[in-house]
TIVO-984784 format. One record per atom (N, C-alpha, C): residue in one letter; atom name; x, y, z. Coordinates in pm, whole numbers, plus 50000, padded with zeros to 5 digits. Layout:
<loros>
LORO,r,a,X,Y,Z
LORO,A,CA,X,Y,Z
...
</loros>
This chain:
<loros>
LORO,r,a,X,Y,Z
LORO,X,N,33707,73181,68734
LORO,X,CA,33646,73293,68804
LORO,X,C,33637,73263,68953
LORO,X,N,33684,73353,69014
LORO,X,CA,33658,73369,69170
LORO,X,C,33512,73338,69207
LORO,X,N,33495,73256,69335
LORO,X,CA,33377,73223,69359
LORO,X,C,33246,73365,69449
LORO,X,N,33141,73364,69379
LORO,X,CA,33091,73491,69448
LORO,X,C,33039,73439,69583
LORO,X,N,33043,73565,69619
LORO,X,CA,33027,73550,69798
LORO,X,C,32896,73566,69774
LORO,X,N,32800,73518,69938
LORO,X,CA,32668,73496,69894
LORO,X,C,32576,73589,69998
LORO,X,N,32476,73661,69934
LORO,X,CA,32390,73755,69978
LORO,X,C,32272,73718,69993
LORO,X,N,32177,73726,70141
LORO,X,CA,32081,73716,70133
LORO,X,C,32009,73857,70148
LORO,X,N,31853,73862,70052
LORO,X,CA,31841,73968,70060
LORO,X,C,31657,73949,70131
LORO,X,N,31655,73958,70243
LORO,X,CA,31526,73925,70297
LORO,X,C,31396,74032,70290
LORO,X,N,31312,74031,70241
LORO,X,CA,31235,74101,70212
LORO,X,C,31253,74203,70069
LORO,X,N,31316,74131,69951
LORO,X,CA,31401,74177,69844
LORO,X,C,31303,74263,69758
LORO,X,N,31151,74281,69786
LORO,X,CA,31074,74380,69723
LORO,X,C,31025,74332,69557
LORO,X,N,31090,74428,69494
LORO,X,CA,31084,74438,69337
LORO,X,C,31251,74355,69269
LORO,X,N,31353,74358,69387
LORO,X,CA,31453,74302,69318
LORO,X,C,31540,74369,69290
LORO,X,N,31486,74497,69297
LORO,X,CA,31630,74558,69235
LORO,X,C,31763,74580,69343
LORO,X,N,31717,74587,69480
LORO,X,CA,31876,74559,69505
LORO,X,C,31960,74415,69510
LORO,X,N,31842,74320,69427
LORO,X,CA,31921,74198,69457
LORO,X,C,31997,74221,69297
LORO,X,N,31961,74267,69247
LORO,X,CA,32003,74293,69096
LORO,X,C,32197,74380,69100
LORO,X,N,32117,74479,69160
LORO,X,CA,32241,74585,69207
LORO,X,C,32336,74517,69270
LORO,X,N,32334,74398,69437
LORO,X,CA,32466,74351,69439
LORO,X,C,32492,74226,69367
LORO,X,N,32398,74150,69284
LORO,X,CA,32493,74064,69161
LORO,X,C,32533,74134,69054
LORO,X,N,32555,74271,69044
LORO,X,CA,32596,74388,68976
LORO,X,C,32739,74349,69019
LORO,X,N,32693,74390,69178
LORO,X,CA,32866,74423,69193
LORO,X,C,32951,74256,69249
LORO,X,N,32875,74167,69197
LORO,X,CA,32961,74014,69231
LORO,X,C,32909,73873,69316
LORO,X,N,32776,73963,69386
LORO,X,CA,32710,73883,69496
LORO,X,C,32671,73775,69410
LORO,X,N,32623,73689,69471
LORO,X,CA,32504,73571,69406
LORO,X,C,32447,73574,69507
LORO,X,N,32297,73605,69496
LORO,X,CA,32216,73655,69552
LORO,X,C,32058,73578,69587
LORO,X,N,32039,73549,69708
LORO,X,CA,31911,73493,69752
LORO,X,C,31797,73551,69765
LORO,X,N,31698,73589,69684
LORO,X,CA,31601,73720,69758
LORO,X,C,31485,73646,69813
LORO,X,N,31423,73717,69882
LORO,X,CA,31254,73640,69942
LORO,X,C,31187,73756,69972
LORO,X,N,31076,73754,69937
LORO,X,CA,30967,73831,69909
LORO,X,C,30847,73732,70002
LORO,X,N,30767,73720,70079
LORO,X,CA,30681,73707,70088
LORO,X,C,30526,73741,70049
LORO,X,N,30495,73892,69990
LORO,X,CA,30382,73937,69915
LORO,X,C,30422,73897,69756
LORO,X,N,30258,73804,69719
LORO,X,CA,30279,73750,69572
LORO,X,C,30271,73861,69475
LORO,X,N,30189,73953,69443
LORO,X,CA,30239,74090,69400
LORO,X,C,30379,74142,69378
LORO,X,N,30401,74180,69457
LORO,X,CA,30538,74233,69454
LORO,X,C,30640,74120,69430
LORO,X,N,30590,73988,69448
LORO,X,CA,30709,73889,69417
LORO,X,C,30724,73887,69275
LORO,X,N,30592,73875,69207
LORO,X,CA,30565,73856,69060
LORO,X,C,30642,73985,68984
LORO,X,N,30658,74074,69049
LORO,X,CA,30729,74215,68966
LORO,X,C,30914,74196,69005
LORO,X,N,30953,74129,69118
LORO,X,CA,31054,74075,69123
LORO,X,C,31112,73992,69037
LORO,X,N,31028,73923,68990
LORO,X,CA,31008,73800,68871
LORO,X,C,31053,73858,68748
LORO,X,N,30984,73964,68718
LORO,X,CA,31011,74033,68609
LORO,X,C,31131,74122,68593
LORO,X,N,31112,74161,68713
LORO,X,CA,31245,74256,68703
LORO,X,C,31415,74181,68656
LORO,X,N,31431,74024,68749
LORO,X,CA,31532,73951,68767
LORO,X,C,31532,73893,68628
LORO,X,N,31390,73827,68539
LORO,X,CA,31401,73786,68428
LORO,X,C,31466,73903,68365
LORO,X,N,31457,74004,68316
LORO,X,CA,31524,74119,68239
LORO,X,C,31635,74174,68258
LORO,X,N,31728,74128,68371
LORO,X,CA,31841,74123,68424
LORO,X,C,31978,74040,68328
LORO,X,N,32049,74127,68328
LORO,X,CA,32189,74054,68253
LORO,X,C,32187,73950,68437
LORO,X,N,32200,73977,68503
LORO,X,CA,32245,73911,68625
LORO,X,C,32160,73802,68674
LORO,X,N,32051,73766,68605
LORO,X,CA,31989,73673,68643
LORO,X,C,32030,73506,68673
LORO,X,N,32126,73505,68633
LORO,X,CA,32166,73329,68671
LORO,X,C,32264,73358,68796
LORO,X,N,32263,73484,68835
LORO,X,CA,32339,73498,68973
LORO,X,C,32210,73511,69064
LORO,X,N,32089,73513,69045
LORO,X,CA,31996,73576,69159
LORO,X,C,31857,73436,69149
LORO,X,N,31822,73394,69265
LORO,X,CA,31709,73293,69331
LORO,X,C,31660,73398,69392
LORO,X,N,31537,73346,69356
LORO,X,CA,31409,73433,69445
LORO,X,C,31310,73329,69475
LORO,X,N,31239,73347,69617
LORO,X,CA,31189,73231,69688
LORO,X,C,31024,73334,69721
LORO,X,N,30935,73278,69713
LORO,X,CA,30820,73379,69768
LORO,X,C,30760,73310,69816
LORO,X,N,30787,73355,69980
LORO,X,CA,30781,73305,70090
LORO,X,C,30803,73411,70191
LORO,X,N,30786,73385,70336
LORO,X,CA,30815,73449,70439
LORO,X,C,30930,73416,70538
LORO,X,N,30992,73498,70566
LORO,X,CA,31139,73430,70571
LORO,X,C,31101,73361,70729
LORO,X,N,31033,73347,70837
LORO,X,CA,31002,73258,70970
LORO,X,C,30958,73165,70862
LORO,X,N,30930,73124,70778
LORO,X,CA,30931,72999,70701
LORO,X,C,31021,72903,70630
LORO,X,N,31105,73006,70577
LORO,X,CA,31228,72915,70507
LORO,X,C,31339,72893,70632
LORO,X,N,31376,72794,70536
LORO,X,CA,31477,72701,70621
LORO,X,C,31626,72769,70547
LORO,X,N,31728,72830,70613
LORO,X,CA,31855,72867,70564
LORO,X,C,31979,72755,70608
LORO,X,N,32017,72635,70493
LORO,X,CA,32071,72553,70525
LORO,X,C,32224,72619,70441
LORO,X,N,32232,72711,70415
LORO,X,CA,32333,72768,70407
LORO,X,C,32462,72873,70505
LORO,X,N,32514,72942,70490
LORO,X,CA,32600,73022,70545
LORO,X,C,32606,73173,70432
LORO,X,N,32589,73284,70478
LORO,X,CA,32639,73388,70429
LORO,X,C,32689,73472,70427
LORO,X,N,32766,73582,70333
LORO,X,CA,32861,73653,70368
LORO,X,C,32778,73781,70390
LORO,X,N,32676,73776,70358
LORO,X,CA,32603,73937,70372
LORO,X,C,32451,73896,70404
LORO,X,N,32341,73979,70494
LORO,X,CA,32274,73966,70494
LORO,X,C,32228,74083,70515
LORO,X,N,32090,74167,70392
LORO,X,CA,32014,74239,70418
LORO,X,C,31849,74234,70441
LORO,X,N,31846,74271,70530
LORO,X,CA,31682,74293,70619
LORO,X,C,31655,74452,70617
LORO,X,N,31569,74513,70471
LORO,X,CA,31537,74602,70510
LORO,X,C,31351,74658,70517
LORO,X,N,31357,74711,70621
LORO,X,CA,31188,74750,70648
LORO,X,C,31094,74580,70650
LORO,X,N,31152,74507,70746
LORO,X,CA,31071,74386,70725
LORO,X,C,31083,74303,70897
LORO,X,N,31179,74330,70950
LORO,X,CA,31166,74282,71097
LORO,X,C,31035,74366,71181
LORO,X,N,31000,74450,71145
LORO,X,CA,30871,74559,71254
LORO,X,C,30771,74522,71249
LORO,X,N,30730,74393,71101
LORO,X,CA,30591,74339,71092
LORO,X,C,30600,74226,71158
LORO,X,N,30653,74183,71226
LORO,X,CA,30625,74087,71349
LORO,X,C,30633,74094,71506
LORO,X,N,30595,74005,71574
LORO,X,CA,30588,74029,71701
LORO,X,C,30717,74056,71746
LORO,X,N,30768,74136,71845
LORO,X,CA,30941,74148,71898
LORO,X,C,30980,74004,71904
LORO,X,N,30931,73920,71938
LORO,X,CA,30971,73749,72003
LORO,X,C,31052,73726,71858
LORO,X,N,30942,73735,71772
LORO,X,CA,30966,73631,71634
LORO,X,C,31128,73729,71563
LORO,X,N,31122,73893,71600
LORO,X,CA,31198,73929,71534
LORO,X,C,31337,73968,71590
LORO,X,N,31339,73922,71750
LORO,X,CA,31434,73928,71801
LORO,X,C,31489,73750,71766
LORO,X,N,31410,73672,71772
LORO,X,CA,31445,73514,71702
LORO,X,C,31530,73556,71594
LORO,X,N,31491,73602,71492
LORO,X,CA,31528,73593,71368
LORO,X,C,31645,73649,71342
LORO,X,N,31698,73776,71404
LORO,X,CA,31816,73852,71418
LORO,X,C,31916,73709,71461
LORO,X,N,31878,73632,71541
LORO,X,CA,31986,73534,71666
LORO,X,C,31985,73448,71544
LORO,X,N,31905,73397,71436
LORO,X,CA,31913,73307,71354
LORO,X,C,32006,73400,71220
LORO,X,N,31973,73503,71178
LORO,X,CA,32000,73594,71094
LORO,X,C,32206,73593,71128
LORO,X,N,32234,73580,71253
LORO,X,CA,32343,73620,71335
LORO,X,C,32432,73450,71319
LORO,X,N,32331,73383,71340
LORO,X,CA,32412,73237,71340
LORO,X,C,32474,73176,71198
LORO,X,N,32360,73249,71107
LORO,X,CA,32385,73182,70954
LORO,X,C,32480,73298,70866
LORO,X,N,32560,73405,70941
LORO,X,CA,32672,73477,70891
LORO,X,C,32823,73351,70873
LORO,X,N,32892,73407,70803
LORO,X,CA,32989,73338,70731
LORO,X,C,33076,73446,70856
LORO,X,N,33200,73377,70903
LORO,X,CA,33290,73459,70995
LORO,X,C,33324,73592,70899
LORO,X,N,33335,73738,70949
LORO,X,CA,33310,73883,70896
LORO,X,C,33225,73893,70813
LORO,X,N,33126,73797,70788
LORO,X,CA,33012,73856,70745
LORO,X,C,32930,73940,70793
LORO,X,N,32832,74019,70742
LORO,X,CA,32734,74133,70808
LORO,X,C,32631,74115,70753
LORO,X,N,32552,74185,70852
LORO,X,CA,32382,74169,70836
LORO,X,C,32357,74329,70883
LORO,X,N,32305,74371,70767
LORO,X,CA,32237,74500,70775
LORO,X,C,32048,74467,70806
LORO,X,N,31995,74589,70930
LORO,X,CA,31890,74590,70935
LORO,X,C,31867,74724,70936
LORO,X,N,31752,74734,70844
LORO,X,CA,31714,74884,70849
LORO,X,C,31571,74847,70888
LORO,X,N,31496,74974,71057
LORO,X,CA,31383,74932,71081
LORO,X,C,31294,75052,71072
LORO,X,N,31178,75108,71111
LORO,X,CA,31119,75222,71150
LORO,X,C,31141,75200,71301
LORO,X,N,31108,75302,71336
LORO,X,CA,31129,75341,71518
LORO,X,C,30999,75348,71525
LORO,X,N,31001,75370,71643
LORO,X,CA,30917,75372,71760
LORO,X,C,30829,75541,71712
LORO,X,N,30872,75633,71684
LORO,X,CA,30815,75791,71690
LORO,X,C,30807,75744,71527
LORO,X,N,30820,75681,71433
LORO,X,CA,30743,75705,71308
LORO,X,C,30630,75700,71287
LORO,X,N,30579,75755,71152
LORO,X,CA,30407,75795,71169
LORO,X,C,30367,75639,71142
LORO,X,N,30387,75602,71046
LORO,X,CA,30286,75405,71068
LORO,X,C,30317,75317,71213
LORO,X,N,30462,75354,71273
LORO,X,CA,30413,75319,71412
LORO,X,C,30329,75371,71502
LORO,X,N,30299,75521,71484
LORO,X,CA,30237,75568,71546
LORO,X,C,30086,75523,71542
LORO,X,N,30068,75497,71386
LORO,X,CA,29899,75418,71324
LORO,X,C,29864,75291,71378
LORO,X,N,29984,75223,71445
LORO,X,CA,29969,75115,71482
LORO,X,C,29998,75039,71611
LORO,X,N,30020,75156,71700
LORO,X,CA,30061,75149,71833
LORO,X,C,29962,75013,71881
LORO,X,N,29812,74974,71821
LORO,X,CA,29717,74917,71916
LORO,X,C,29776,74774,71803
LORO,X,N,29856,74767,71756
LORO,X,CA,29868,74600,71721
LORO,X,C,30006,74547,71763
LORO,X,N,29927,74429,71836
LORO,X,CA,30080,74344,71911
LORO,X,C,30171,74272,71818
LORO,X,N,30125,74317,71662
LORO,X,CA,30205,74177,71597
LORO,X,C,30296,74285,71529
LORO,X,N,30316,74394,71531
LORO,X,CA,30414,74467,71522
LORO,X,C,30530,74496,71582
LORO,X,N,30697,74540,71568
LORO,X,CA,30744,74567,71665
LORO,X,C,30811,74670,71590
LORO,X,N,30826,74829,71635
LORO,X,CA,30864,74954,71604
LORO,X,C,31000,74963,71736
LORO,X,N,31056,74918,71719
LORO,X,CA,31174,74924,71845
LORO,X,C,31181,75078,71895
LORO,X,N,31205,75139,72029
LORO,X,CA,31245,75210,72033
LORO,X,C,31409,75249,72030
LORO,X,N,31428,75355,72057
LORO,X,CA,31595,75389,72057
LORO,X,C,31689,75301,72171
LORO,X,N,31650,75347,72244
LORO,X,CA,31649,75223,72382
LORO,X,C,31666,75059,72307
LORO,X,N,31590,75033,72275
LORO,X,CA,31574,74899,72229
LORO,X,C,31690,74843,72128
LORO,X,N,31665,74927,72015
LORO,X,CA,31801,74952,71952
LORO,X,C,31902,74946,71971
LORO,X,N,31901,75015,72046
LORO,X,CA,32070,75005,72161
LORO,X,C,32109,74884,72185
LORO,X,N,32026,74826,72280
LORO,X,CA,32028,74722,72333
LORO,X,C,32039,74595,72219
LORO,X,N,31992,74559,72112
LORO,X,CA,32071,74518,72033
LORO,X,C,32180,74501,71975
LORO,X,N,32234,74630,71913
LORO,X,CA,32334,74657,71929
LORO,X,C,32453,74608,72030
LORO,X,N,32418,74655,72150
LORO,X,CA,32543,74595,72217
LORO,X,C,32564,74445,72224
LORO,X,N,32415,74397,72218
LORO,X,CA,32450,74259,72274
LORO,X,C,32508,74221,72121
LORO,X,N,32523,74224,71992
LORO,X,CA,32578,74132,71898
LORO,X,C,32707,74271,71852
LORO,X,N,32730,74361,71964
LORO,X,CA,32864,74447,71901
LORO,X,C,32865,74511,71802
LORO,X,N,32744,74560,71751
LORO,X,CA,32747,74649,71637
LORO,X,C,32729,74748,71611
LORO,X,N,32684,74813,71478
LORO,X,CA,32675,74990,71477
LORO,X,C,32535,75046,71476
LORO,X,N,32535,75116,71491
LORO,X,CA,32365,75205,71484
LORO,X,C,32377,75328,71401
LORO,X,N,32354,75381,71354
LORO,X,CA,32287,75482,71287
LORO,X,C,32128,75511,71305
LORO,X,N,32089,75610,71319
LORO,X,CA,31956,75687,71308
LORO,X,C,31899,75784,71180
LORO,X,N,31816,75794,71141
LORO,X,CA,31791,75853,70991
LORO,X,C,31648,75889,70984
LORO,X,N,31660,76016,70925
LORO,X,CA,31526,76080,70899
LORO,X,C,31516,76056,70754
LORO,X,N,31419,76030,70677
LORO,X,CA,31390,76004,70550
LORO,X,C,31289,76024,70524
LORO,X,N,31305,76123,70454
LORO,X,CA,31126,76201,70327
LORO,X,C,31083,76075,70243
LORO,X,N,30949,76084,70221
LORO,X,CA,30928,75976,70155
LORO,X,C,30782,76067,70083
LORO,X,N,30740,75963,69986
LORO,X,CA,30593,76021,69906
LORO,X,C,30468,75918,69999
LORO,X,N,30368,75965,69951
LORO,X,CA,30240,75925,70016
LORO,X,C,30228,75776,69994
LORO,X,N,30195,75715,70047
LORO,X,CA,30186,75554,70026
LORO,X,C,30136,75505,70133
LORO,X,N,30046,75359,70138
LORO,X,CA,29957,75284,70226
LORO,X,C,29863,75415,70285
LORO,X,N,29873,75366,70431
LORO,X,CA,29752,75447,70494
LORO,X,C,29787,75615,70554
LORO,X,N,29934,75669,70499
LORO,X,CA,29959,75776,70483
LORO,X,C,29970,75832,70359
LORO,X,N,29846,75913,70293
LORO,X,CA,29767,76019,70227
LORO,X,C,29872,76136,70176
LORO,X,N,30009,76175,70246
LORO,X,CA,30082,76272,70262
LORO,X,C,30217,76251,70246
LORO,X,N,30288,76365,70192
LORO,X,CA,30453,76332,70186
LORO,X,C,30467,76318,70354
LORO,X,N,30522,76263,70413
LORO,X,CA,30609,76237,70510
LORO,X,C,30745,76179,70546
LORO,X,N,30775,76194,70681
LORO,X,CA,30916,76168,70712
LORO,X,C,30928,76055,70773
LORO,X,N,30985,75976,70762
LORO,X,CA,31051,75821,70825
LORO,X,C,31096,75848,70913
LORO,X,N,31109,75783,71046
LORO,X,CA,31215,75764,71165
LORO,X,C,31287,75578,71124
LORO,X,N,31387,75673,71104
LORO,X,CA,31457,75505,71062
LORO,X,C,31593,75456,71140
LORO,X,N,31586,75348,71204
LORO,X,CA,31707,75294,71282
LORO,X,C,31789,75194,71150
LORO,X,N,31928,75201,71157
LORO,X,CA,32004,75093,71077
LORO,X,C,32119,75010,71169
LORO,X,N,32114,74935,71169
LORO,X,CA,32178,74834,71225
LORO,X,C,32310,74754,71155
LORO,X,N,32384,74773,71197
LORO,X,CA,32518,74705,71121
LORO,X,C,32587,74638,71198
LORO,X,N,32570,74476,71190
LORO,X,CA,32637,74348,71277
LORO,X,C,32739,74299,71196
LORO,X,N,32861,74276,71226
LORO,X,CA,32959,74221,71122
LORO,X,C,32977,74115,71211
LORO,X,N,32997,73969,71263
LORO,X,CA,33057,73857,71281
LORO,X,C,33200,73836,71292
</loros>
């Protein structure tokens, strides 16, 4: 068997998209930092035909050490809970530990979404603006997309609402 190419999936949730690309061949790294949601990751990956393709680490990824190389890396909804410093770091580290044409997808909230808006008064957040975005982008040569996304009521929004969502696509 062909050797699978390797996916990290940073902030991997419940698991299921680490499930979905050792679906389609990945062998797959996930990290979860909240023990909650790691423990349902747990479960989810145990009940998985794909489970001897997928590690899950619960931890925070400015903590682990990536002594590897990869061909894919996804970051989604998890760079905005830190300070810009730590999460513009992590992109340059995120960027170094790609495998040559590998990619790193980031999907973030913006700057005009409503939980950025809830949280304009905390510095340990970073909601990039469009501007900012950009400016990523160019400097590592990659793609942008922008996206509005309905979502149901959850955390400290009470109400269906809409996402302002930036996606980021760096290939190496």
């Amino acid at each position: 068997m062909p050797k699978r190419k390797l996916l990290l999936d940073v902030g991997c949730g419940d698991a299921k998209s680490c499930i979905k690309f050792a679906k389609e061949g990945y062998a797959v790294i996930g990290v979860e930092k909240n023990s909650a949601v790691f423990e349902k990751a747990k479960i989810n990956v145990n009940a998985s035909e794909e489970k001897k393709h997928i590690k899950l680490y619960n931890r925070g990824i400015r903590e682990m050490k990536l002594n590897q190389k990869f061909d894919g890396i996804l970051c989604s909804f998890v760079l905005m809970f830190m300070p810009k410093e730590d999460c513009l770091a992590l992109l340059e580290k995120f960027y170094a530990k790609l495998n040559p044409k590998g990619e790193l997808l980031v999907k973030m909230l913006m700057l005009d979404d409503p939980m950025a808006i809830n949280s304009k008064q905390n510095e340990n957040v970073f909601f990039p603006s469009y501007a900012e975005l950009r400016e990523i982008k160019e400097q590592y040569k990659g793609t942008l997309k922008f996206k509005l996304l309905r979502d149901n009521a959850h955390n400290n929004l009470d109400f269906p609402h809409i996402h302002s969502v930036g996606i980021l696509k760096i290939i190496k």
